[in-house]
CHARMM-style PDB file with segment names, atoms N, HN, CA, C and O in Angstrom:
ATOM      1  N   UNK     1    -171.946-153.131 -79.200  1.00  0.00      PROA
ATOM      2  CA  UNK     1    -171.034-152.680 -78.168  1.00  0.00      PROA
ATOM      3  C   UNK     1    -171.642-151.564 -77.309  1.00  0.00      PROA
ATOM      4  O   UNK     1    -171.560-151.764 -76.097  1.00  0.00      PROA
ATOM      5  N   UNK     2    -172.254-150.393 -77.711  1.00  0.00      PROA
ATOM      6  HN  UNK     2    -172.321-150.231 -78.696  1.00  0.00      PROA
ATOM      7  CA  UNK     2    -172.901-149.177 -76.846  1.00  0.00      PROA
ATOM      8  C   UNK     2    -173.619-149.801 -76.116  1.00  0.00      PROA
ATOM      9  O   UNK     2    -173.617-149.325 -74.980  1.00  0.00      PROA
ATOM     10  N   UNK     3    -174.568-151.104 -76.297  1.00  0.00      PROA
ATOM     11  HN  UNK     3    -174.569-151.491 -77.219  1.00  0.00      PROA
ATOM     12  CA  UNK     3    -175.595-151.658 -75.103  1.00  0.00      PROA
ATOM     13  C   UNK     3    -175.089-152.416 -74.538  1.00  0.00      PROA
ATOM     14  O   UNK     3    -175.789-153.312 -74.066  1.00  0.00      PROA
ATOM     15  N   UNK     4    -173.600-152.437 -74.299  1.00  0.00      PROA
ATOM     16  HN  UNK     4    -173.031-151.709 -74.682  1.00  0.00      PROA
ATOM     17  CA  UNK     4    -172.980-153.285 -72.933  1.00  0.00      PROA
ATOM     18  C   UNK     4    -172.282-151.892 -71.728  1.00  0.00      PROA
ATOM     19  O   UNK     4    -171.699-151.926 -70.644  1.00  0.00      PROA
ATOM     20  N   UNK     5    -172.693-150.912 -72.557  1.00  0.00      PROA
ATOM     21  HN  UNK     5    -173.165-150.885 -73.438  1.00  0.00      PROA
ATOM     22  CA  UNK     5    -171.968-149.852 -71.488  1.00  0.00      PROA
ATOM     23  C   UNK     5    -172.933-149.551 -69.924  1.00  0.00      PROA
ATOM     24  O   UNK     5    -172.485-149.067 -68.885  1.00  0.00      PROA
ATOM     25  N   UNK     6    -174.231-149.978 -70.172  1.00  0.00      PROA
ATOM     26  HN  UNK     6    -174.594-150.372 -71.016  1.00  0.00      PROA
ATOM     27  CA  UNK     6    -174.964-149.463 -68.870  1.00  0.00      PROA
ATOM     28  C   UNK     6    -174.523-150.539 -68.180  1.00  0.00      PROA
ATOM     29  O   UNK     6    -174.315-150.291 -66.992  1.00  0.00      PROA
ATOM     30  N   UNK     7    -174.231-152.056 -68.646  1.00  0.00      PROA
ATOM     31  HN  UNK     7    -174.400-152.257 -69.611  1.00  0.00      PROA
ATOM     32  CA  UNK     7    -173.619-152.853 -67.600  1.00  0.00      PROA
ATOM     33  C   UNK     7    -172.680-153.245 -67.060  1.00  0.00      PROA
ATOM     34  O   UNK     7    -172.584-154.000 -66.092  1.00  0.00      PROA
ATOM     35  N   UNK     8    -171.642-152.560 -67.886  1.00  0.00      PROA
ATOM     36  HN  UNK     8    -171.720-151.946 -68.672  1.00  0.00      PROA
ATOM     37  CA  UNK     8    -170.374-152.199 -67.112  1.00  0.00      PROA
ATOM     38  C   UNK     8    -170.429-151.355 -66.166  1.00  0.00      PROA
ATOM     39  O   UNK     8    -169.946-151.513 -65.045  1.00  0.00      PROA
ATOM     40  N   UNK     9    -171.155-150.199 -66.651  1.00  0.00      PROA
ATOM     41  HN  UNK     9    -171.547-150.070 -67.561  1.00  0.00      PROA
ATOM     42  CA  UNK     9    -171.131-149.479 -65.656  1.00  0.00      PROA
ATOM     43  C   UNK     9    -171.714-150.105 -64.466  1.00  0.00      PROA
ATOM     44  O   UNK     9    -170.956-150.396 -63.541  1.00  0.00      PROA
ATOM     45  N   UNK    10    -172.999-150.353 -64.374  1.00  0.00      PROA
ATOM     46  HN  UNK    10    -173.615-150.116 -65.126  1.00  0.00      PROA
ATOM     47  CA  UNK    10    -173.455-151.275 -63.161  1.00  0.00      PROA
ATOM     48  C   UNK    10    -173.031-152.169 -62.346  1.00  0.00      PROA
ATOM     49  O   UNK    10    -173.256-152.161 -61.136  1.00  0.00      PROA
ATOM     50  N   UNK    11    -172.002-153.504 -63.309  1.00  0.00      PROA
ATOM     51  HN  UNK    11    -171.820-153.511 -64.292  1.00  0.00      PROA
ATOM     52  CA  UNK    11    -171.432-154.009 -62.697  1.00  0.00      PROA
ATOM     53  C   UNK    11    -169.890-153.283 -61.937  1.00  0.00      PROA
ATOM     54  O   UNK    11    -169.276-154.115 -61.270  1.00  0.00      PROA
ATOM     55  N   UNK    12    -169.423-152.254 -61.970  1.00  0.00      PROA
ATOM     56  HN  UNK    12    -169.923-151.579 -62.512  1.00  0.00      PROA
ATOM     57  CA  UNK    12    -168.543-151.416 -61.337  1.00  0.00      PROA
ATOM     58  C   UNK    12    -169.144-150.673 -60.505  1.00  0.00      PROA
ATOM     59  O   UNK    12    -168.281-150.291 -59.714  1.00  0.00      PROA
ATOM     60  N   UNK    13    -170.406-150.130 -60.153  1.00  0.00      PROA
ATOM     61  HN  UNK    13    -171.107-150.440 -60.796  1.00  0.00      PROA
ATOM     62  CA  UNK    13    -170.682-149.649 -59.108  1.00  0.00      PROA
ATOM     63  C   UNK    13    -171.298-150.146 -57.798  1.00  0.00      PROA
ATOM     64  O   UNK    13    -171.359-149.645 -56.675  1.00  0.00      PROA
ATOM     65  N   UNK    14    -171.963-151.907 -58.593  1.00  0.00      PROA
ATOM     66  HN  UNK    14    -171.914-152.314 -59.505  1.00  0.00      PROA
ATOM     67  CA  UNK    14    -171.860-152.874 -57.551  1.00  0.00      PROA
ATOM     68  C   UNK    14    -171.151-153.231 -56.776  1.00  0.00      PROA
ATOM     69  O   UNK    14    -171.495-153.680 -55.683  1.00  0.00      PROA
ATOM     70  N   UNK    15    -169.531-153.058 -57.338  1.00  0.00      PROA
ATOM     71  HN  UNK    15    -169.252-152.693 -58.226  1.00  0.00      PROA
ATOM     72  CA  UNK    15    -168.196-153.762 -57.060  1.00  0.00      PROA
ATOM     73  C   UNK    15    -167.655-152.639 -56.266  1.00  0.00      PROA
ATOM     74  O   UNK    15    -166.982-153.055 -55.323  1.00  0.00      PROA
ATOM     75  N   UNK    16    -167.732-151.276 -56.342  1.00  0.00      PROA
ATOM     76  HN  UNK    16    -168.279-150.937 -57.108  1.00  0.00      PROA
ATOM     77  CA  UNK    16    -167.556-150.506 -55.385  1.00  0.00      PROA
ATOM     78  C   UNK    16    -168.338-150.208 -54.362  1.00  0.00      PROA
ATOM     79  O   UNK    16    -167.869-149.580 -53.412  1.00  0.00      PROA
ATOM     80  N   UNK    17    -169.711-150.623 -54.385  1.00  0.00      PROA
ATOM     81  HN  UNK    17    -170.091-151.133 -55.156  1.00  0.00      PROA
ATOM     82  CA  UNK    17    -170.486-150.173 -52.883  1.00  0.00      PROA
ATOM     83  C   UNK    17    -170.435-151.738 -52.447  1.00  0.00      PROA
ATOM     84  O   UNK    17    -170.790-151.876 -51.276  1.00  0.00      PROA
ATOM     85  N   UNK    18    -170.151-152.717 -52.971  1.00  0.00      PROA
ATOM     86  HN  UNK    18    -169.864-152.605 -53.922  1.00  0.00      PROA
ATOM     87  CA  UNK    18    -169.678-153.695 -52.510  1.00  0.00      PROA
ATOM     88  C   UNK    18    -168.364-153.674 -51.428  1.00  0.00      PROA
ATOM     89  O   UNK    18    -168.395-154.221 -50.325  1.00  0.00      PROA
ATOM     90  N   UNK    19    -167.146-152.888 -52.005  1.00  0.00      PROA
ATOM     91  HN  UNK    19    -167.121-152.443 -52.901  1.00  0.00      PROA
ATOM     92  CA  UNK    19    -166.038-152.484 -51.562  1.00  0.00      PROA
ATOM     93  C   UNK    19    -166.160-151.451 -50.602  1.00  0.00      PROA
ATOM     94  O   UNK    19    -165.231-151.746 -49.850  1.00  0.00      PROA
ATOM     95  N   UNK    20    -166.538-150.718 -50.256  1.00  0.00      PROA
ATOM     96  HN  UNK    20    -167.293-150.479 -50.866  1.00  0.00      PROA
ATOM     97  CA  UNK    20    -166.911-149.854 -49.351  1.00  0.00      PROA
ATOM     98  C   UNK    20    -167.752-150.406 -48.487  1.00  0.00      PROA
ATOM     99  O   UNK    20    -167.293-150.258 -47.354  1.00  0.00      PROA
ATOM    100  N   UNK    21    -168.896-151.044 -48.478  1.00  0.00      PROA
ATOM    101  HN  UNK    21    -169.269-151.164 -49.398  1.00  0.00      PROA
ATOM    102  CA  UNK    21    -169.282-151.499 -47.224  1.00  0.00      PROA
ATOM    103  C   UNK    21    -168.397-152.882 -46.784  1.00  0.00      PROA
ATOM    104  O   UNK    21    -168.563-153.279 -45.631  1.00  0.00      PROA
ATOM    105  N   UNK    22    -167.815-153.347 -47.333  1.00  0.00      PROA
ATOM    106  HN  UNK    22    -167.680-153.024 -48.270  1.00  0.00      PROA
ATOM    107  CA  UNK    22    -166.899-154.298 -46.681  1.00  0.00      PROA
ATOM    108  C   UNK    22    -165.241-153.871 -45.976  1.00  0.00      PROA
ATOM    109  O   UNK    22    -164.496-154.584 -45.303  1.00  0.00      PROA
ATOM    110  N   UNK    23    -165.045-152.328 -46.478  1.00  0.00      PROA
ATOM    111  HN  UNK    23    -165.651-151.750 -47.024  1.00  0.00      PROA
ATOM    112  CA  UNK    23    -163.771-151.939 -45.804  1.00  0.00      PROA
ATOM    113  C   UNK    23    -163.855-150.845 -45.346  1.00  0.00      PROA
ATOM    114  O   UNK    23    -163.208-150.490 -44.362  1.00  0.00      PROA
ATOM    115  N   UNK    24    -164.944-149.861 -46.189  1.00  0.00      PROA
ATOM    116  HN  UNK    24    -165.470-150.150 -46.989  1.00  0.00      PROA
ATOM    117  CA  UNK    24    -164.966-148.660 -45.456  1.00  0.00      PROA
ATOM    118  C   UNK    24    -165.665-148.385 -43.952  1.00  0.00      PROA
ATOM    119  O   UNK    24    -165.230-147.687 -43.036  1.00  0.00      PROA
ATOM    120  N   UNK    25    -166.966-149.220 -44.019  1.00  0.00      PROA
ATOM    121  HN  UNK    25    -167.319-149.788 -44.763  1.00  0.00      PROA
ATOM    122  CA  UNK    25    -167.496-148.944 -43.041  1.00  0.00      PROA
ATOM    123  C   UNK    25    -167.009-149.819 -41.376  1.00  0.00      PROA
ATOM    124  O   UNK    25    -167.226-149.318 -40.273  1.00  0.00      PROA
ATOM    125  N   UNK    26    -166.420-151.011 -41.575  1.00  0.00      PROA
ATOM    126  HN  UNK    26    -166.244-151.419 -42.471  1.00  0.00      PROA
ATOM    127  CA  UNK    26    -165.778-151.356 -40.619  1.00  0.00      PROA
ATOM    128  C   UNK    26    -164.666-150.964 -40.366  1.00  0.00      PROA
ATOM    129  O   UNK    26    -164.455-151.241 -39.186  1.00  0.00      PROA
ATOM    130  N   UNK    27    -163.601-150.343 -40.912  1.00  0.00      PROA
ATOM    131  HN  UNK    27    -163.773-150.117 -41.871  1.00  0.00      PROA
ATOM    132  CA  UNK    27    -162.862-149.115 -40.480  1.00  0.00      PROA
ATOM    133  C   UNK    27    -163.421-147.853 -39.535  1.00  0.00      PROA
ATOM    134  O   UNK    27    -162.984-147.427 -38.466  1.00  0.00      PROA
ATOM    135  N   UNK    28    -164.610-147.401 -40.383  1.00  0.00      PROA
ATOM    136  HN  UNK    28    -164.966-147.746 -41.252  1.00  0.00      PROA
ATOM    137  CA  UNK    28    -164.878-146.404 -39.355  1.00  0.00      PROA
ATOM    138  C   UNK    28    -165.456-146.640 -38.273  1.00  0.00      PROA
ATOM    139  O   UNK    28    -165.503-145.886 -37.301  1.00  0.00      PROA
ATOM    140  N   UNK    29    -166.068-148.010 -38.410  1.00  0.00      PROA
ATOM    141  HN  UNK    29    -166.030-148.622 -39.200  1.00  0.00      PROA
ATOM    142  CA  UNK    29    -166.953-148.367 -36.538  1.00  0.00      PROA
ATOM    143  C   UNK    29    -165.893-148.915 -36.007  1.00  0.00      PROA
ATOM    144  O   UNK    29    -166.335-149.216 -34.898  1.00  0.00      PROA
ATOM    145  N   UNK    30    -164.804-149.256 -36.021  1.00  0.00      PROA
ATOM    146  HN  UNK    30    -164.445-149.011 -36.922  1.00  0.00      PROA
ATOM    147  CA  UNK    30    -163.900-150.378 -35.065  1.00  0.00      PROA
ATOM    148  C   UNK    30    -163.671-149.380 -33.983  1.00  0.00      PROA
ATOM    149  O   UNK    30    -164.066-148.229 -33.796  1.00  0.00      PROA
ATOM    150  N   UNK    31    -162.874-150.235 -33.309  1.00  0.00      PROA
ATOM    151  HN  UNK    31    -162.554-151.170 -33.460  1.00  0.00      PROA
ATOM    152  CA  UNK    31    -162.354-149.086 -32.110  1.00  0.00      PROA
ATOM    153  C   UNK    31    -160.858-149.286 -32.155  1.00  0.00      PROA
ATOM    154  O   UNK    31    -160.449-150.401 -31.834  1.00  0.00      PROA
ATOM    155  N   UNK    32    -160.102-148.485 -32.461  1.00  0.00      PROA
ATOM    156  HN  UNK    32    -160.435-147.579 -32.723  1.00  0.00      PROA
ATOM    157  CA  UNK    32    -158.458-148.011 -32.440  1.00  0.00      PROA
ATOM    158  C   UNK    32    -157.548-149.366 -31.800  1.00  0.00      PROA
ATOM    159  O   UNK    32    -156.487-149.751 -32.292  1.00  0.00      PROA
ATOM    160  N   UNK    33    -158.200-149.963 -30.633  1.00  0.00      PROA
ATOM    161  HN  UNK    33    -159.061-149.650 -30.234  1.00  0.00      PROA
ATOM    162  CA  UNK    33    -157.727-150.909 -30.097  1.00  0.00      PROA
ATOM    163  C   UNK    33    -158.065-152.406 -31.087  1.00  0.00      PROA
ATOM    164  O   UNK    33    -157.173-153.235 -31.265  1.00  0.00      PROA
ATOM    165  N   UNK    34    -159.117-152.537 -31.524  1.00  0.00      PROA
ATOM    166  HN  UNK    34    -159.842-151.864 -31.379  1.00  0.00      PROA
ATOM    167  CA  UNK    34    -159.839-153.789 -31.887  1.00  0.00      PROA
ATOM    168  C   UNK    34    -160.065-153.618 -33.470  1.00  0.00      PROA
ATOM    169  O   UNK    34    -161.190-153.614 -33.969  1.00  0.00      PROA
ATOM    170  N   UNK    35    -158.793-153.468 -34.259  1.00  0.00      PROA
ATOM    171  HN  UNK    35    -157.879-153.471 -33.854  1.00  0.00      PROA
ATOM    172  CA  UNK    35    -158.882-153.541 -35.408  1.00  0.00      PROA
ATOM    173  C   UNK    35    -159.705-154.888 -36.538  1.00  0.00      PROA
ATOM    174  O   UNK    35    -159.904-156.056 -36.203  1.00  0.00      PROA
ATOM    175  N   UNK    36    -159.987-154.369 -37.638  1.00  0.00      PROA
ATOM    176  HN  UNK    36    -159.825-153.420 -37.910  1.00  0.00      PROA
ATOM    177  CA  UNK    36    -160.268-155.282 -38.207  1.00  0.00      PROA
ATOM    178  C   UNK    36    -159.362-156.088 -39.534  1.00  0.00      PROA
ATOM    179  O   UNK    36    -158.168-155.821 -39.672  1.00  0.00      PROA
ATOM    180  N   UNK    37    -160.084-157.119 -40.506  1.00  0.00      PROA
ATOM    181  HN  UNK    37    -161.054-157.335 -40.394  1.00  0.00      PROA
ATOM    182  CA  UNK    37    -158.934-157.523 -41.032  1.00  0.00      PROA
ATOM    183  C   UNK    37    -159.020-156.969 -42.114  1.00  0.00      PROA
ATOM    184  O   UNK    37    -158.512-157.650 -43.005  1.00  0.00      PROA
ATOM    185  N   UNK    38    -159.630-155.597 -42.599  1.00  0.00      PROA
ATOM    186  HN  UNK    38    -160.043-155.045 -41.875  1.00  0.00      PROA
ATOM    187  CA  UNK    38    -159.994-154.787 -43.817  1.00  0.00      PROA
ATOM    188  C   UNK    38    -158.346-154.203 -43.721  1.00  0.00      PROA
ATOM    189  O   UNK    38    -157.644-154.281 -44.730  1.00  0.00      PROA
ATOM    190  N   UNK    39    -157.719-153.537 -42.265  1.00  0.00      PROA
ATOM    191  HN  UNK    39    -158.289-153.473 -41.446  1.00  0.00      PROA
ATOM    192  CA  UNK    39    -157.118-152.819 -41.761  1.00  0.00      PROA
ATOM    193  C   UNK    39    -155.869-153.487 -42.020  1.00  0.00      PROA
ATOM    194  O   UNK    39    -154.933-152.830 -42.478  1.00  0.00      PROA
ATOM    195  N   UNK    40    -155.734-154.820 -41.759  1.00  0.00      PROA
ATOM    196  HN  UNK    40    -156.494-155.354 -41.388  1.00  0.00      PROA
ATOM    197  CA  UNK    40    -154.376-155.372 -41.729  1.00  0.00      PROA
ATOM    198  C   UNK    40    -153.985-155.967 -42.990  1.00  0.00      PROA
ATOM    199  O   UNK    40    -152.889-156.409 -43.334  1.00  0.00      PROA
ATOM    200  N   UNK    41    -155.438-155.873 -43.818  1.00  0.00      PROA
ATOM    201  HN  UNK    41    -156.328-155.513 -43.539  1.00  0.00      PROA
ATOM    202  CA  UNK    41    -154.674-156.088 -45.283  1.00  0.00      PROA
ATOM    203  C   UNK    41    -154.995-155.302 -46.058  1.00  0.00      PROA
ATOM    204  O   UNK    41    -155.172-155.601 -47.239  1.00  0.00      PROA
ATOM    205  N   UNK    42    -155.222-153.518 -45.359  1.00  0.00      PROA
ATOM    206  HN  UNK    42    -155.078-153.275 -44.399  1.00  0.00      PROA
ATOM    207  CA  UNK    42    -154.091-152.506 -46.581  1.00  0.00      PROA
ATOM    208  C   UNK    42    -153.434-151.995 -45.669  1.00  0.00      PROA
ATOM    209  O   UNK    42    -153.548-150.770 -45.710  1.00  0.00      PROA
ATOM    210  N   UNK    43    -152.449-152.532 -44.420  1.00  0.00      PROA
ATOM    211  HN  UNK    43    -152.357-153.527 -44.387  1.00  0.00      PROA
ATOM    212  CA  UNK    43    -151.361-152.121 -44.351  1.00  0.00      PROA
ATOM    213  C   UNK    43    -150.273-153.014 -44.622  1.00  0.00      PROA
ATOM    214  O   UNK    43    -149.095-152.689 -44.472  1.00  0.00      PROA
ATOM    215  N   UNK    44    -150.707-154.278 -45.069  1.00  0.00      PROA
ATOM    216  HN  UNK    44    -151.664-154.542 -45.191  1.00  0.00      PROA
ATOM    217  CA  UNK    44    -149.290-155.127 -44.995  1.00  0.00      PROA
ATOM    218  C   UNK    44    -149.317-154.738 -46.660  1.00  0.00      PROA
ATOM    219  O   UNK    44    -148.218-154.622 -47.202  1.00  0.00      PROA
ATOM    220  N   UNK    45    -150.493-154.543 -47.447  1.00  0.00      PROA
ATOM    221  HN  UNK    45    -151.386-154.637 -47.006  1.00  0.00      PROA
ATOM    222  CA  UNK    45    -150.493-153.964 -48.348  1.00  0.00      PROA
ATOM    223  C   UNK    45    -149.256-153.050 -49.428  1.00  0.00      PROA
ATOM    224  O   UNK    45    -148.424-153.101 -50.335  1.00  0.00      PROA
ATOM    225  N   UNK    46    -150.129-152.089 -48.231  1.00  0.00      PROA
ATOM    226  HN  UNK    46    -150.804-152.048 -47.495  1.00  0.00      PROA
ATOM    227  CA  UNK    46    -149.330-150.846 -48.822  1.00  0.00      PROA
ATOM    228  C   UNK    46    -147.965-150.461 -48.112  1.00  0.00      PROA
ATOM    229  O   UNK    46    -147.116-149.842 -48.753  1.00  0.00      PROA
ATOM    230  N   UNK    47    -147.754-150.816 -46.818  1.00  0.00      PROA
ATOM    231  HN  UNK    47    -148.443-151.319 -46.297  1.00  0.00      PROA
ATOM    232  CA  UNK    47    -146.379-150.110 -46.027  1.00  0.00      PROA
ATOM    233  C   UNK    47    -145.241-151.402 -46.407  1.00  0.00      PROA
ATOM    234  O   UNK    47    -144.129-151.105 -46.843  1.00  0.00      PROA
ATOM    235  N   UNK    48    -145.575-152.601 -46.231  1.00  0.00      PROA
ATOM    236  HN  UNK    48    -146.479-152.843 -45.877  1.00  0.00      PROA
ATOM    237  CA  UNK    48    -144.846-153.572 -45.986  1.00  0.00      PROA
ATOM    238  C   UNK    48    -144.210-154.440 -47.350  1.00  0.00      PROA
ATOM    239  O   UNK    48    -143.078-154.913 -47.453  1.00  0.00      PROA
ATOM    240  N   UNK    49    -145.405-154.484 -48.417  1.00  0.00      PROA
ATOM    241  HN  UNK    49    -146.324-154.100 -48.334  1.00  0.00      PROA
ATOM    242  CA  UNK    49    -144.734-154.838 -49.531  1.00  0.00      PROA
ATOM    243  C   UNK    49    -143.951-154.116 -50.244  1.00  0.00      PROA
ATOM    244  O   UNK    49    -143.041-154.580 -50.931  1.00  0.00      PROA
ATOM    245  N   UNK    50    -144.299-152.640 -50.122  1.00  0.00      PROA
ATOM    246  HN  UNK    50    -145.038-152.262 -49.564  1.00  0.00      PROA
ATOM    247  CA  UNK    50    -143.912-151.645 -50.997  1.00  0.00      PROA
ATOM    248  C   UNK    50    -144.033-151.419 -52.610  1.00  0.00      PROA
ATOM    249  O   UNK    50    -143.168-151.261 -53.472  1.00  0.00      PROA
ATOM    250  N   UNK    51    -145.166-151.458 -52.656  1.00  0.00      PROA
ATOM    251  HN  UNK    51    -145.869-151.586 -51.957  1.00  0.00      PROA
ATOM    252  CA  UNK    51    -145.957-151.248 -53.983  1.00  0.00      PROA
ATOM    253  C   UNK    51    -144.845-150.122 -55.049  1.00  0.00      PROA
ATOM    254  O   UNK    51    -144.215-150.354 -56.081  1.00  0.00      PROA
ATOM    255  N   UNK    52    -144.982-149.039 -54.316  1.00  0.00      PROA
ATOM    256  HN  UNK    52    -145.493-148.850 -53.478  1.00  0.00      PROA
ATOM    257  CA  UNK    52    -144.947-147.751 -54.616  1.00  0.00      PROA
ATOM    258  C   UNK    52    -143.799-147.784 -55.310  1.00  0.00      PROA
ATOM    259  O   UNK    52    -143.662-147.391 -56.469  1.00  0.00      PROA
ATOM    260  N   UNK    53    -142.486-148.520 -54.213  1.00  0.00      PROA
ATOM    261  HN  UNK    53    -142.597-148.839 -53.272  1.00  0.00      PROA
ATOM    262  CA  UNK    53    -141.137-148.549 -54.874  1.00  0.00      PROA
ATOM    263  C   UNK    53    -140.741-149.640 -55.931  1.00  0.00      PROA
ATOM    264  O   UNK    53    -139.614-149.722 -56.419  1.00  0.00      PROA
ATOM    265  N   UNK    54    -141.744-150.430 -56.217  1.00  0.00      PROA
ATOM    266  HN  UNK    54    -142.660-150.363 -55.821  1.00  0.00      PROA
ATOM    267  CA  UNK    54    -141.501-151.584 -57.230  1.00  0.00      PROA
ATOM    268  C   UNK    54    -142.221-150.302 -58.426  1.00  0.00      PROA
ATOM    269  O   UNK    54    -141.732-150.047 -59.527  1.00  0.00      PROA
ATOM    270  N   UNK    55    -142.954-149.918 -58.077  1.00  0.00      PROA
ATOM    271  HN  UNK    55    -143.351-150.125 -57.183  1.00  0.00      PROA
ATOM    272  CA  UNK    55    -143.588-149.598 -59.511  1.00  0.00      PROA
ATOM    273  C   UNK    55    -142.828-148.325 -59.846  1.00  0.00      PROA
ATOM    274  O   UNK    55    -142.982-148.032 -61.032  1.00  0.00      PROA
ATOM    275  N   UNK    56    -142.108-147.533 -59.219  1.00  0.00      PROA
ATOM    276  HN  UNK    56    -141.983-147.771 -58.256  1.00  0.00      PROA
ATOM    277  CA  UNK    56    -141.438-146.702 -59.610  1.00  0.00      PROA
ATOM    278  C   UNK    56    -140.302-147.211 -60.269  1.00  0.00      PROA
ATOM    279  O   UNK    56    -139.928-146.678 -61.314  1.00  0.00      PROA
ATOM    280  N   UNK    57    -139.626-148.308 -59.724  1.00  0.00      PROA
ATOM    281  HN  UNK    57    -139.930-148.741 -58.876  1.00  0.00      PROA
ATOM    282  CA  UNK    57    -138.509-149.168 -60.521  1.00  0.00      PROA
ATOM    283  C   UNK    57    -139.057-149.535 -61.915  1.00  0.00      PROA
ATOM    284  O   UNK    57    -138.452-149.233 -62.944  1.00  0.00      PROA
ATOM    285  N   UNK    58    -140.273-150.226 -61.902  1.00  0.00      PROA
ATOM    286  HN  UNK    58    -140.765-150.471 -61.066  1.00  0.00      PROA
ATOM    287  CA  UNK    58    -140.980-150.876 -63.495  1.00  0.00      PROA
ATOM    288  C   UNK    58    -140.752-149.340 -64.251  1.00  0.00      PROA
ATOM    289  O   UNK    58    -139.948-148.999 -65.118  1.00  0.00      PROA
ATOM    290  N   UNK    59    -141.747-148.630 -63.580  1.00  0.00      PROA
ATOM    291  HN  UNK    59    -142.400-148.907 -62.875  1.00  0.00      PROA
ATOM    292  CA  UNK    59    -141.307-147.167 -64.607  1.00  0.00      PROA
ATOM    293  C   UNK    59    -140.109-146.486 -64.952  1.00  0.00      PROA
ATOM    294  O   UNK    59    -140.145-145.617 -65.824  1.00  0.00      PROA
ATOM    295  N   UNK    60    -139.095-146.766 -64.396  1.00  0.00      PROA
ATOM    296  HN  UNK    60    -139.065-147.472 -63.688  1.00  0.00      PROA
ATOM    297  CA  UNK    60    -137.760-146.247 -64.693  1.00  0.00      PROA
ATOM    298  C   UNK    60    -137.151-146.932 -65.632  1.00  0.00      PROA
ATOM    299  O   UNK    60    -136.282-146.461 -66.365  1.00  0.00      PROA
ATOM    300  N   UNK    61    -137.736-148.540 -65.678  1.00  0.00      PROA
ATOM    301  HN  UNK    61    -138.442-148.923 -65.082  1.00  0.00      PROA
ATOM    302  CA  UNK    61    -137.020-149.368 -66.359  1.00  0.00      PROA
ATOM    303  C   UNK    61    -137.839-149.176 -68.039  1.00  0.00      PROA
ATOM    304  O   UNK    61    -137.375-149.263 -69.176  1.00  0.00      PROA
ATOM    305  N   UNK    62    -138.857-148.964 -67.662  1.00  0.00      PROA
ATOM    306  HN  UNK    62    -139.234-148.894 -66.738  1.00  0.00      PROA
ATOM    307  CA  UNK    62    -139.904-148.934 -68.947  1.00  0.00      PROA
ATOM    308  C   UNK    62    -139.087-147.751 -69.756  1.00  0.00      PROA
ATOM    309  O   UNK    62    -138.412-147.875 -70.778  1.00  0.00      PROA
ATOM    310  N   UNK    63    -139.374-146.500 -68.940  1.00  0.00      PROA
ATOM    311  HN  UNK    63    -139.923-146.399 -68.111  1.00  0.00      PROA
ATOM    312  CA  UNK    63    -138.727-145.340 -69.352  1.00  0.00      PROA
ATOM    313  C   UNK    63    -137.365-145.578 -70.162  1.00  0.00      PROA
ATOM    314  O   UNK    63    -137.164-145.258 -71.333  1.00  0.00      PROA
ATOM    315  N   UNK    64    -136.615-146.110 -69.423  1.00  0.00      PROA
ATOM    316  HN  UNK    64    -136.779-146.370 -68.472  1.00  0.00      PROA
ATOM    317  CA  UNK    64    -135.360-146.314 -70.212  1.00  0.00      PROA
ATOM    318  C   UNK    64    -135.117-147.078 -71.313  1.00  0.00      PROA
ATOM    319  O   UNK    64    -134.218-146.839 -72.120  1.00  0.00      PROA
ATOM    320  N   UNK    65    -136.144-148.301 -71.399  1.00  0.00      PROA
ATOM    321  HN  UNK    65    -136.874-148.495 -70.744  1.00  0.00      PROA
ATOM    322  CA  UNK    65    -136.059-149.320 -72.221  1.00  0.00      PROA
ATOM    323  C   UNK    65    -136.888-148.426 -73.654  1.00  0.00      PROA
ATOM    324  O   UNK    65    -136.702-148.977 -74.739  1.00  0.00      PROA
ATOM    325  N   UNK    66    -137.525-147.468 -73.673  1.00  0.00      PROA
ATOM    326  HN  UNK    66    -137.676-147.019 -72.792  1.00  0.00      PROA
ATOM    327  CA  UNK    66    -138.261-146.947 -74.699  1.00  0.00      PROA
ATOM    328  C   UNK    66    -137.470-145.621 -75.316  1.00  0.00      PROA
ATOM    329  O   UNK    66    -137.780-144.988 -76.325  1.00  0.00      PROA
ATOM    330  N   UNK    67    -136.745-145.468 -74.729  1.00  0.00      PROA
ATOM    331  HN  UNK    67    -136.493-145.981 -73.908  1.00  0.00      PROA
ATOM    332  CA  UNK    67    -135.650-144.323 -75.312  1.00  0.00      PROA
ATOM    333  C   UNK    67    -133.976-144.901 -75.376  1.00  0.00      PROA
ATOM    334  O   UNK    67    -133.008-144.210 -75.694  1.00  0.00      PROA
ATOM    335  N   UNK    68    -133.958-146.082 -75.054  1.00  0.00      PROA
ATOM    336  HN  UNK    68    -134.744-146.643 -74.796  1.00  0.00      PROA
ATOM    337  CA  UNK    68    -133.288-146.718 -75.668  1.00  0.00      PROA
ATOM    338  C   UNK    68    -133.557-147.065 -77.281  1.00  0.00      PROA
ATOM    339  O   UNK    68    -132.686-147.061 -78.151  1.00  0.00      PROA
ATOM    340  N   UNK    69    -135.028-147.378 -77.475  1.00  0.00      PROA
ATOM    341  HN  UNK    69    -135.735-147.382 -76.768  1.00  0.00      PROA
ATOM    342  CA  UNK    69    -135.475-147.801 -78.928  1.00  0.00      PROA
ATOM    343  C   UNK    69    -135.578-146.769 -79.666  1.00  0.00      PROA
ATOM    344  O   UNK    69    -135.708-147.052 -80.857  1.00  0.00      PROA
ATOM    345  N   UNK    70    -135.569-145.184 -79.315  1.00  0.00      PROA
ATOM    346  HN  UNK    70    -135.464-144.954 -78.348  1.00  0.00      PROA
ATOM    347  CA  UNK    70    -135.993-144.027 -80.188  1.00  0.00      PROA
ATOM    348  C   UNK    70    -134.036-144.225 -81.042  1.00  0.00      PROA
ATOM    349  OT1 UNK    70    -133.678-143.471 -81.948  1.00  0.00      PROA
TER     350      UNK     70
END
């Protein structure tokens, strides 16, 4: 098991400079007018599905369901 850790690690830092040059850097060259589609899928993402408020519901429900069992 210890000699699979350098390739996890590797394969995760592939997967992030992978991820960054495919969203970060065409974000920062576009021009305000001429978006790209990195842009329109983390905002339908994040504003439109509403991540934030489903998972605050799962946690309220979790929360309750586990102090229900104490």
């Amino acid at each position: 098991m210890p000699q699979t850790y350098p390739g996890i690690g590797t394969g995760t830092l592939l997967v992030f400079i992978l991820a960054i040059g495919y969203y970060i850097t065409p974000a920062l060259l576009s021009d305000p007018n001429d978006q790209m589609v990195s842009y329109y899928i983390a905002y339908f993402t994040n504003v439109t599905m509403g991540h934030g408020v489903r998972a605050r519901r799962v946690a309220a429900r979790c929360t309750a369901a586990a102090l229900r069992g104490l």
